[in-house]
N, C-alpha and C positions, 0 to 999 in steps of 0.2 A: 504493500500500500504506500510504502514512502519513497519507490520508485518514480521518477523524471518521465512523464507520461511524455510522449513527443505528439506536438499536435499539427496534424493534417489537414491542408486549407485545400478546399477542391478548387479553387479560384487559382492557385499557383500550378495544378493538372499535376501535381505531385502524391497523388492519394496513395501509391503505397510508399512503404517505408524503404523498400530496395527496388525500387522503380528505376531503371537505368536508361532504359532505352526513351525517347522520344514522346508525348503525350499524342501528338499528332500522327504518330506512327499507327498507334494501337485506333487512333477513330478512323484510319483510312481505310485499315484491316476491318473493323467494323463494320464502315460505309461501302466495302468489297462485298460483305458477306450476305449482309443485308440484299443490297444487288440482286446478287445472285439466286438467293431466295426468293426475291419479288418476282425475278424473272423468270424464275422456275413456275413458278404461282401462276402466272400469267399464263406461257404456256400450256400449262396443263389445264385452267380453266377454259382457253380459247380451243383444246380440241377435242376436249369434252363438250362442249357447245356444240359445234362443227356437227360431233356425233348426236346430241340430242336433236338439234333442229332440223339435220337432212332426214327427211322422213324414210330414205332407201336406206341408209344405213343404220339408223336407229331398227329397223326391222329385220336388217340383216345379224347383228349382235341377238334377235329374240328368235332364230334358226338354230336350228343345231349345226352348221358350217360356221358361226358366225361364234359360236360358243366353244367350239373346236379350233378356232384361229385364236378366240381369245386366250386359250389353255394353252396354247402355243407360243406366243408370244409372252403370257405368264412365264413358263420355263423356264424359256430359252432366254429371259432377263434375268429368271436366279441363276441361270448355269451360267452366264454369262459374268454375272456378281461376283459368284463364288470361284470363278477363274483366275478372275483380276486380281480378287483377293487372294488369295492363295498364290499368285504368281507373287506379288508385291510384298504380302507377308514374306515370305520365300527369300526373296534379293533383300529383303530388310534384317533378316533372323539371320541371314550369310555376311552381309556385309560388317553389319554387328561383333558377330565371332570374328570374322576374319579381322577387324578392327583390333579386339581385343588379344588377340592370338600375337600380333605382332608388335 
């Protein structure tokens, strides 16, 4: 309790106590991620739209062809996930060791 509290002004963009790098740096990474989230959002609302309001293909999706492409495409996005990953984990866990190794 009789410890020298250090006090943190958010006004100086100094909030942590071993903050090194740039206050500016960390909002642009922010203002990146953000981005790309929004634009992902967008995306994906604009072709979900696409598919609800063209009325052939919203009917095509209530087929069984259209429910068999979607299973499809399902997949072949996890297989696809799980590749990447699995590759990248892979060169990450080698390079690692290898790191350490030498």
């Amino acid at each position: 309790m009789g410890k020298d509290k250090q006090h943190h002004d958010i006004e100086t963009g100094k909030n942590y106590p071993n903050q090194m790098e740039d206050p500016q740096l960390r909002w642009g990474f922010i203002r990146k991620v953000y981005s790309i989230l929004t634009l992902q959002l967008l995306l994906t609302v604009a072709i979900a739209s696409i598919v609800v309001v063209t009325p052939r293909i919203n009917q095509f999706f209530h087929t069984r062809a259209g429910l068999i492409t979607y299973i499809i495409i399902a997949v072949c996005t996890m297989i696809s996930k799980e590749l990447l990953c699995f590759f990248f984990h892979s060169a990450n866990t080698l390079l690692t060791k290898g790191s350490c190794v030498s």
